[in-house]
C-alpha positions as CSV (number, residue, x, y, z in Angstrom):
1,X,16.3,-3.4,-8.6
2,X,15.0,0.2,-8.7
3,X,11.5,-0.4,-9.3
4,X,10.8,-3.8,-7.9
5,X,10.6,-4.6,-4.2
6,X,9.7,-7.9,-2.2
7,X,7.8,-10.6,-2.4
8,X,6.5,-9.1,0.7
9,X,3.7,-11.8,2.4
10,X,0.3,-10.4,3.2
11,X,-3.0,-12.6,4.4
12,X,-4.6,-10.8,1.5
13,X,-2.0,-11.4,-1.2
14,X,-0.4,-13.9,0.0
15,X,3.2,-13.8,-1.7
16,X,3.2,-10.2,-3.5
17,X,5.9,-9.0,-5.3
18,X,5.6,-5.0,-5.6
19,X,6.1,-2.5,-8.1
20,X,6.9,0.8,-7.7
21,X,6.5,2.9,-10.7
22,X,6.8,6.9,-9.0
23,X,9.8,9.0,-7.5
24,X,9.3,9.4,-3.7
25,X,6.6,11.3,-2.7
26,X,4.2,11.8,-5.7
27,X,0.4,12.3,-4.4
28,X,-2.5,13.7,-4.8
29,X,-3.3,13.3,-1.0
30,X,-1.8,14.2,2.2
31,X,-2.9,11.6,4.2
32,X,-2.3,11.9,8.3
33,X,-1.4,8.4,8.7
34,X,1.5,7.7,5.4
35,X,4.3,6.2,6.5
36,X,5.9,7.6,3.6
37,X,5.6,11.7,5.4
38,X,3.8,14.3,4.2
39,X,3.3,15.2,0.4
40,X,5.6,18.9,0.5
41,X,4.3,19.5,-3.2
42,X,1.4,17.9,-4.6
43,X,1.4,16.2,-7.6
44,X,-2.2,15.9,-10.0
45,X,-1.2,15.5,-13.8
46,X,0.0,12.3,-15.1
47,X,3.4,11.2,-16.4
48,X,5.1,8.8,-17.3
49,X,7.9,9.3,-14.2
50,X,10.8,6.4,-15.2
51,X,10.7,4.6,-18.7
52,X,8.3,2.0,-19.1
53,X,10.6,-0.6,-21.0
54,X,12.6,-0.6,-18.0
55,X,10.2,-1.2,-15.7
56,X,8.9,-4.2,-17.7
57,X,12.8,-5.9,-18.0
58,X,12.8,-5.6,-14.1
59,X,9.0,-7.3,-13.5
60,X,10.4,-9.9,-16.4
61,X,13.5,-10.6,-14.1
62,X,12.0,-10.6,-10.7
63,X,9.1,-13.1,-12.6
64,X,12.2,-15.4,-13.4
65,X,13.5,-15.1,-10.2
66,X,10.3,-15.7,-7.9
67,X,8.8,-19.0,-9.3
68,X,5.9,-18.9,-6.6
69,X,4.2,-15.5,-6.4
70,X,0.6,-14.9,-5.5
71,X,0.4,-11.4,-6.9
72,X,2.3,-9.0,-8.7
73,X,1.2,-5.7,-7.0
74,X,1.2,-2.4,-8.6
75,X,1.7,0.1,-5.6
76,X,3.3,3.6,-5.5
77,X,5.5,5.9,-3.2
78,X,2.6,8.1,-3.8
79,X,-0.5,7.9,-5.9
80,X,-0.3,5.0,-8.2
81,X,-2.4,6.2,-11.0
82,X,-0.1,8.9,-11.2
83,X,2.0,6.9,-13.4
84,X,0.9,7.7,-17.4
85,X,1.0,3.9,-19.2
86,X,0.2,1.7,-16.1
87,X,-2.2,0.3,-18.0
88,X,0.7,-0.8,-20.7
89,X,2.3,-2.3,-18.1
90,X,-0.3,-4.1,-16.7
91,X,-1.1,-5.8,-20.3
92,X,2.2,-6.9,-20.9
93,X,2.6,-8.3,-17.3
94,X,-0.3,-10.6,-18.2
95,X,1.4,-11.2,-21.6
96,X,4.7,-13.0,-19.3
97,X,2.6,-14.9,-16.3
98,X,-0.4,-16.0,-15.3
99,X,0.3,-14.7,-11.4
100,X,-2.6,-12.4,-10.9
101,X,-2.1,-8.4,-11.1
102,X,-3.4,-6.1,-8.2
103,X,-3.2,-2.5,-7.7
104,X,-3.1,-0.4,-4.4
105,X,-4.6,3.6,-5.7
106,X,-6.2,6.0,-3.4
107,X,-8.9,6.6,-6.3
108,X,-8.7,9.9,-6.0
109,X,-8.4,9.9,-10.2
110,X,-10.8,7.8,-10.8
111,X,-13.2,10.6,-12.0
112,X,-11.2,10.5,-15.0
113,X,-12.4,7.8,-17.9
114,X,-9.0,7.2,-18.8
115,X,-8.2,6.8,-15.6
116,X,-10.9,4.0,-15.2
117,X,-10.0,2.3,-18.0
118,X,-6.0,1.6,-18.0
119,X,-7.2,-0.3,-15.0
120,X,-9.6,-3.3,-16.9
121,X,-7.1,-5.7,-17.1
122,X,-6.3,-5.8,-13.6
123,X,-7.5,-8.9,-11.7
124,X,-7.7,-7.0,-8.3
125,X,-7.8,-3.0,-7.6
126,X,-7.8,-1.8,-4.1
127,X,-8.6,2.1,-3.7
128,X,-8.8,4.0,-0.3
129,X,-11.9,5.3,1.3
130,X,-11.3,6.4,4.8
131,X,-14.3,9.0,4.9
132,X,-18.0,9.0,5.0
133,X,-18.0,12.5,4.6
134,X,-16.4,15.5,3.2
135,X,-15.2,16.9,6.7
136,X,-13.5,13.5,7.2
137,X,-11.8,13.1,3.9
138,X,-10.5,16.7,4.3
139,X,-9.3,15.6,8.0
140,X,-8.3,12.5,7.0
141,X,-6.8,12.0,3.6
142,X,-6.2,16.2,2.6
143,X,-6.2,16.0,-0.9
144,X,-5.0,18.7,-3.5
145,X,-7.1,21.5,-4.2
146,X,-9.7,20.8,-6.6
147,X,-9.8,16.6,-5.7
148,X,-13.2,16.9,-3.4
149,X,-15.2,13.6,-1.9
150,X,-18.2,13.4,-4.1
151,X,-15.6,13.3,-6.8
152,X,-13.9,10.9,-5.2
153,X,-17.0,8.6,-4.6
154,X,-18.9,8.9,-7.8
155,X,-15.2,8.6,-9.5
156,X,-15.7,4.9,-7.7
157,X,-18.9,4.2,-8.1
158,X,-18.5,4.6,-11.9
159,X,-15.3,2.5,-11.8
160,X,-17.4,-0.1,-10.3
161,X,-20.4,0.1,-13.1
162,X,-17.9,-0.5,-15.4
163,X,-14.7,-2.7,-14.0
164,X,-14.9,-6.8,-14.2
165,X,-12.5,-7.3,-11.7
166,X,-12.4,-7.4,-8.2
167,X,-12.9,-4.6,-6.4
168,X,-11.4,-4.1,-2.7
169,X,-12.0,-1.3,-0.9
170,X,-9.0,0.1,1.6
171,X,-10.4,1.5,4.8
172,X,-7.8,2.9,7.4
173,X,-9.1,3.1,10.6
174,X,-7.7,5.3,13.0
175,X,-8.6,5.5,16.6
176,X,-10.3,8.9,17.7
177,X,-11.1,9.9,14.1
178,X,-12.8,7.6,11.8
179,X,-14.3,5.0,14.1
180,X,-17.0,6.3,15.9
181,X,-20.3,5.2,15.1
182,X,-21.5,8.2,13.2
183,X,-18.3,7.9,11.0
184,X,-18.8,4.7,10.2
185,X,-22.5,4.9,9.3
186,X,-21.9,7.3,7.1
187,X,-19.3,5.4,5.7
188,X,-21.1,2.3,5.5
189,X,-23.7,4.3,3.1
190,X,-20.7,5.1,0.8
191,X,-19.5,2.1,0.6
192,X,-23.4,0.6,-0.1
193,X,-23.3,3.3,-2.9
194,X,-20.1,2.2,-4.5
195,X,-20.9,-1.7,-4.2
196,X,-17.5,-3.0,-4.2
197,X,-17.2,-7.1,-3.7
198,X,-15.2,-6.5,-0.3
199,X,-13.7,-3.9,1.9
200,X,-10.3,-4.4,3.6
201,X,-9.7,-2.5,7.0
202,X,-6.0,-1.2,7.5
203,X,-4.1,0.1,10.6
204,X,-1.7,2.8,11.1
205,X,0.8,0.2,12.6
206,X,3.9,2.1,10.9
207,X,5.0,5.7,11.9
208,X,3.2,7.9,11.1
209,X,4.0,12.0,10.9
210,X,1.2,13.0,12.5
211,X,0.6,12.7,16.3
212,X,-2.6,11.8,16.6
213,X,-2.5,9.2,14.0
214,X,-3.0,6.2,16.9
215,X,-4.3,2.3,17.0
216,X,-8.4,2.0,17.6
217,X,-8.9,-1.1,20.4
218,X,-9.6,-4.6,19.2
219,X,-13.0,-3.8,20.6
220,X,-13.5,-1.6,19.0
221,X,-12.0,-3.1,15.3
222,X,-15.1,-5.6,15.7
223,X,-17.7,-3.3,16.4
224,X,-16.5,-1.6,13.2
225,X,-16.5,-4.8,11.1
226,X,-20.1,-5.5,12.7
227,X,-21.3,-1.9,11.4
228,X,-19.4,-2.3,7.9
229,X,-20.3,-6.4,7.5
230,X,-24.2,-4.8,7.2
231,X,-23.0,-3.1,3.4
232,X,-20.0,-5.3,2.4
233,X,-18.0,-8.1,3.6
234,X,-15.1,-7.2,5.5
235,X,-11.4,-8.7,6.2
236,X,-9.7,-8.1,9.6
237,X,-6.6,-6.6,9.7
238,X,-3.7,-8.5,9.7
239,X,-0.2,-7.8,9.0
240,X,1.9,-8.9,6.6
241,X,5.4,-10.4,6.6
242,X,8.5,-10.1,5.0
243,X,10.1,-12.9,2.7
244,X,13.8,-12.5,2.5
245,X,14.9,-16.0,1.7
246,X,16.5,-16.7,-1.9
247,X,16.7,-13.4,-2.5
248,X,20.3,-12.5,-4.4
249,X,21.4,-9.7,-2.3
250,X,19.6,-9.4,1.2
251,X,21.0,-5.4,2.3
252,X,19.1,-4.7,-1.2
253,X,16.5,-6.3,-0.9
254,X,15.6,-4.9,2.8
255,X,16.3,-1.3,1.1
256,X,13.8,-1.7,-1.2
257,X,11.4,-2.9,1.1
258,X,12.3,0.2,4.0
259,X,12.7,2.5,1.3
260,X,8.7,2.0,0.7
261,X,8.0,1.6,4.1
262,X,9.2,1.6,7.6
263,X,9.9,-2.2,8.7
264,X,9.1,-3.6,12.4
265,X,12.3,-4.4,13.7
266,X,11.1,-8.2,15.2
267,X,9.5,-8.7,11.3
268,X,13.1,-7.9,9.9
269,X,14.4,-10.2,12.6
270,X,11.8,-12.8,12.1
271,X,12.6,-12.9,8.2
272,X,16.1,-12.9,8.3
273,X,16.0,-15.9,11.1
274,X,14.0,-17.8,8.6
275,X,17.0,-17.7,6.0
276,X,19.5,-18.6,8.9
277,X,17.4,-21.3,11.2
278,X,19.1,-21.7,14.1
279,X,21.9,-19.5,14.1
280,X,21.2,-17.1,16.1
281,X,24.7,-14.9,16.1
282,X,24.4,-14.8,12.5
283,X,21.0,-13.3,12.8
284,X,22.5,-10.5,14.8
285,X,25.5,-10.2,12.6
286,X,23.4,-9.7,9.7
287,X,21.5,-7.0,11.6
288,X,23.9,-5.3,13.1
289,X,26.0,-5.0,9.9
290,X,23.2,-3.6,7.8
291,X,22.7,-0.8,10.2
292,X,26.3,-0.1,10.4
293,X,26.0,0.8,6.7
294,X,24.2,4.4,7.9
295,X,21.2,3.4,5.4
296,X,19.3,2.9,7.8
297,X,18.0,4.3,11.3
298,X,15.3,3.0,14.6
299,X,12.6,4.8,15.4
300,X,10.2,4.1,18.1
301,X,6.2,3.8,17.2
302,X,3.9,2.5,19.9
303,X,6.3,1.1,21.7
304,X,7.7,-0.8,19.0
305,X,11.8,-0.1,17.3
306,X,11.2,0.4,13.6
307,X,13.6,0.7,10.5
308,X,12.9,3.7,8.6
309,X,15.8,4.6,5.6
310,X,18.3,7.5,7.3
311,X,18.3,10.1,4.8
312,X,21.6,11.4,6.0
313,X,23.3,7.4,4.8
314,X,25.3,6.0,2.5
């Protein structure tokens, strides 16, 4: 499918399938730490990128196909909220299932009533705010001229006053930058202002273009949930995992996925060992071909081999 991708397994979505409704990379932001590269051209004014009828007839297949999702998750290879009509789509997804709808924005249009309000019938929306202060959200998340952090905040804080749903803020914390203790003070008022029902923190555990995009310590993750726990309550971090079993066509379904996002190679490994238990050869067969297709290439990110999509393949 072209715009669907998954069900990838998360401990905060449990079995999410993903939607993808923008061209790679459409953002607002240039965020250090994407593991989708940096944004060459910035995009700010809405559109409506790919047809939203055919968007729909893939969400209505991959429905039919995946009788046990936890979430159908409305996430972009850029900015989200980019996309002109999400809200559309989100209304008729509730009109085929009763699987709850989440969205993954980085706010940054928020500001914008319309904006705001294409987003009410979401159950969940999760929007990023890495930054306390403006200095930080210019280090941090670089966004197009014009996009500045009181913007950003108040654009939350007024999605808050008027959204139903639940709100989760998305916090990525990366060592060095964003986790002292005056950072996250500052950040803590923030998020005190905006008032949202939780705050999820994220880790740059994918490749990231910047070099000194790097892990905090475990130490220091729980003094950072101690400081943010005083304004919100706060999930760990954990990492997801892929679901590759039952899928109709496994070498497309892991593009999808590594088209979106660089894969761990041992959670590529782990998923595809659940579909062949036991059979360990196969595993490596199945590996070894994919890669010998040239859509794919390793790289190496903390000492760790991941799968990124080798723009010179097939």
């Amino acid at each position: 499918m072209k715009y669907i991708f998954g069900p990838v397994s998360s401990r905060r979505l449990g079995q999410s399938l993903g939607v993808d409704l923008l061209p790679p990379k459409s953002c607002s932001w240039n965020c250090v730490y994407c593991q989708l590269g940096k944004t060459r051209k910035f995009v700010t004014e809405r559109q409506e990128f790919f047809p939203r009828e055919d968007i729909l007839e893939e969400i209505r297949q991959a429905i039919a196909a995946n009788k046990e999702l936890d979430w159908i998750t409305f996430v972009g290879s850029g900015e989200t909220m980019l996309y002109k009509g999400i809200g559309w789509l989100i209304g008729e997804v509730k009109k085929l299932t009763t699987t709850p709808v989440a969205v993954i924005t980085n706010g940054s249009l928020l500001y914008l009533p319309e904006v705001r309000e294409e987003l009410f019938m979401a159950d969940a929306v999760l929007p990023s705010l890495n930054a306390g202060s403006e200095a930080l959200h210019k280090q941090i998340d670089r966004p197009a001229a014009g996009l500045t952090f009181r913007q950003h905040v108040e654009g939350l804080a007024a999605f808050r006053r008027e959204y139903k749903g639940r709100l989760w803020i998305e916090v990525m914390l990366l060592g060095g930058i964003n986790d002292s203790d005056e950072a996250l003070h500052e950040l803590a008022a923030v998020i005190k202002e905006i008032n949202p029902d939780m705050v999820h923190l994220v880790l740059p555990t994918r490749p990231a273009p910047e070099q000194e995009v790097r892990l905090p310590s475990e130490e220091r993750i729980e003094e950072v949930i101690a400081i943010l726990s005083t304004v919100a309550p706060v999930v760990h971090p954990v990492k997801g995992t892929m679901e590759l079993r039952n899928v109709p066509d496994m070498l497309q379904a892991v593009t999808a996925i590594v088209s979106r996002h660089p894969v761990q190679q041992r959670e590529l490994q782990k998923a595809i060992a659940d579909c062949f238990p036991g059979e360990n050869d196969k595993i490596s067969e199945v590996m070894q071909d994919m890669l010998a297709t040239g859509r794919f290439k390793l790289v190496e990110h903390e000492g760790e081999p991941y799968w990124v999509v080798n723009a010179q393949g097939s």
